[in-house]
C-alpha positions in Angstrom: 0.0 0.0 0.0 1.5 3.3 -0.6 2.0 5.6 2.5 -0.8 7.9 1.8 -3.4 4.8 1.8 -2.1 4.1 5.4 -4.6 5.4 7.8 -3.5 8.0 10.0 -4.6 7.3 13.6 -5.3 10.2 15.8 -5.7 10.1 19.9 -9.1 10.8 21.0 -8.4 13.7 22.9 -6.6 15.2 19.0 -10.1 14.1 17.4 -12.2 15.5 20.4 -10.9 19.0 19.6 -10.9 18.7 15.9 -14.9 18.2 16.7 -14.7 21.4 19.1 -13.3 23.2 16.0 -15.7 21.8 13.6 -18.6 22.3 15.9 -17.5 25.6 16.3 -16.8 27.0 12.9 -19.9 25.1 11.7 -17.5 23.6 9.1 -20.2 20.7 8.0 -23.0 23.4 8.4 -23.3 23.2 4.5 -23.9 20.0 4.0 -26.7 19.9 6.4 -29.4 20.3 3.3 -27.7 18.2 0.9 -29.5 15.2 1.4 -33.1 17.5 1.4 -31.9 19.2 -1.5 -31.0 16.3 -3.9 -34.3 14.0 -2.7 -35.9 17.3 -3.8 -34.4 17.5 -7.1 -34.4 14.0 -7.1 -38.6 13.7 -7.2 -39.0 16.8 -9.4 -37.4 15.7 -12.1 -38.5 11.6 -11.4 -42.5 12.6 -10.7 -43.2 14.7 -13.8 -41.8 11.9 -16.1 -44.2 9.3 -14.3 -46.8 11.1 -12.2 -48.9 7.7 -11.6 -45.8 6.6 -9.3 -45.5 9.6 -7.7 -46.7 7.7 -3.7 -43.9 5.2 -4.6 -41.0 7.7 -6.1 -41.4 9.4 -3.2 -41.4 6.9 -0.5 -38.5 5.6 -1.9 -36.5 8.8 -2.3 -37.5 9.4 1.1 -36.4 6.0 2.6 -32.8 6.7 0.8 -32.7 10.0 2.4 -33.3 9.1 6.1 -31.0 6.0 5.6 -27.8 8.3 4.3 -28.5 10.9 7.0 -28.3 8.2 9.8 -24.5 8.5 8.3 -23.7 12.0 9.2 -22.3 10.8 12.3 -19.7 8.7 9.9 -19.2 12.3 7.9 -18.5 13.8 11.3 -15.9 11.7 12.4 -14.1 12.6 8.7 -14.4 15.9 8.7 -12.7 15.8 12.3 -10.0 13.3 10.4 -9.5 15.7 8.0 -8.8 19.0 10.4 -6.9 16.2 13.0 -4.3 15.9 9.9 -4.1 19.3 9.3 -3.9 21.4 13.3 -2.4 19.7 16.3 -3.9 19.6 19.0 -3.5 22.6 20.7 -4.2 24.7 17.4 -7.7 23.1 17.3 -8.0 24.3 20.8 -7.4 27.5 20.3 -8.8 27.9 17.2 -12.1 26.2 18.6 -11.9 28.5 22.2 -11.7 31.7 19.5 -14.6 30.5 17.5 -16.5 30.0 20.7 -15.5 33.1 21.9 -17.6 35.9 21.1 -15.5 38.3 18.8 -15.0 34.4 17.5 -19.1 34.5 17.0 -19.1 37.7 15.3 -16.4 36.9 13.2 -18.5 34.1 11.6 -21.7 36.1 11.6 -20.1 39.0 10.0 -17.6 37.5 8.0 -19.5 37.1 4.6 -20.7 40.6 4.4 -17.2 41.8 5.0 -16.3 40.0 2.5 -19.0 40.6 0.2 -18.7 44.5 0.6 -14.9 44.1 0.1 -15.8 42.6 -3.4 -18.3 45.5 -4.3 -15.4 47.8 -4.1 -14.5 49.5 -7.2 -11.5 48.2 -8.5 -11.0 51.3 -11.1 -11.4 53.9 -7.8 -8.8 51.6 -6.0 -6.6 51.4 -8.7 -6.6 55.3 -9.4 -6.3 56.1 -5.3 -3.4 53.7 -5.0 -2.2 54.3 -8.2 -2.0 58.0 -7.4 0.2 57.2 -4.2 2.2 55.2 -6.1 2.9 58.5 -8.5 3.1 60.4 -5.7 6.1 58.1 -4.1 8.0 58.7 -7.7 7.4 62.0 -8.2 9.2 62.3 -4.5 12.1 59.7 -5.4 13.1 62.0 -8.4 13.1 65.4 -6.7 15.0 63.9 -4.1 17.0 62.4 -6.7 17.3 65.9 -8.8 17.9 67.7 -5.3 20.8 65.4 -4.2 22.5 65.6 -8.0 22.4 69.4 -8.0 23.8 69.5 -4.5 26.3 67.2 -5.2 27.3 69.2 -8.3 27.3 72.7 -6.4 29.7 70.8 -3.6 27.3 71.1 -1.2 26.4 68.2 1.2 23.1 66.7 0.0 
């Protein structure tokens, strides 16, 4: 087998706080509709094809559903594999204490609208205010530059 197919083993104490850290960043939040989602999409597009079996399509999509999510306690324990290999320990502690904390709170709460108003900036106002700096910082460099060659040339000190 090669080394990557080995499994890593972890202590519990390593996975306990990968599950604090998951727990507290909501890391499988996302997938928390999947299964309610796709049994959705799943009927909609089975149902209209065959609307006399539409009692059996969706007793049966349903039963498929409800047997996968008895899994999620399987997807946990990956998930907490997956952050185990990545953070010791004590960086899952502390990342999980933050999270838990309540700037940690806000953070997560207010993250995506920070980031969403950082990408409705206008990258052609940036570019000129920066941009201007940027000119600015030259423009100095060369009289500085200009200053220091005609003091030089004079024989004074620059």
């Amino acid at each position: 087998l090669p080394a990557n197919a080995i499994a890593q083993e972890y202590t519990e104490s390593h996975l306990a706080a990968a599950r604090d850290t998951i727990e507290a960043i909501d890391a499988t939040d996302q997938f928390d509709n999947i299964l309610m989602n796709a049994a959705t999409q799943t009927k909609s597009e089975l149902i209209p094809n065959n609307p006399d079996m539409e009692e059996k399509i969706s007793a049966m999509v349903d039963d498929r559903a409800l047997a996968l999510a008895s899994r999620r306690a399987a997807l946990e324990n990956e998930v907490a594999r997956v952050y185990a290999k990545l953070f010791t320990e004590e960086e899952l502690r502390a990342i999980a204490d933050f999270y838990q904390s309540e700037p940690g709170k806000k953070l997560l709460a207010q993250g995506p609208t920070a980031t969403r108003d950082m990408t409705s900036v206008d990258p052609a106002a940036l570019a000129a205010r920066f941009g201007d700096r940027r000119r600015c910082a030259a423009s100095a460099t060369v009289s500085t530059a200009v200053r220091m060659t005609a003091a030089t040339a004079a024989g004074a000190p620059a």
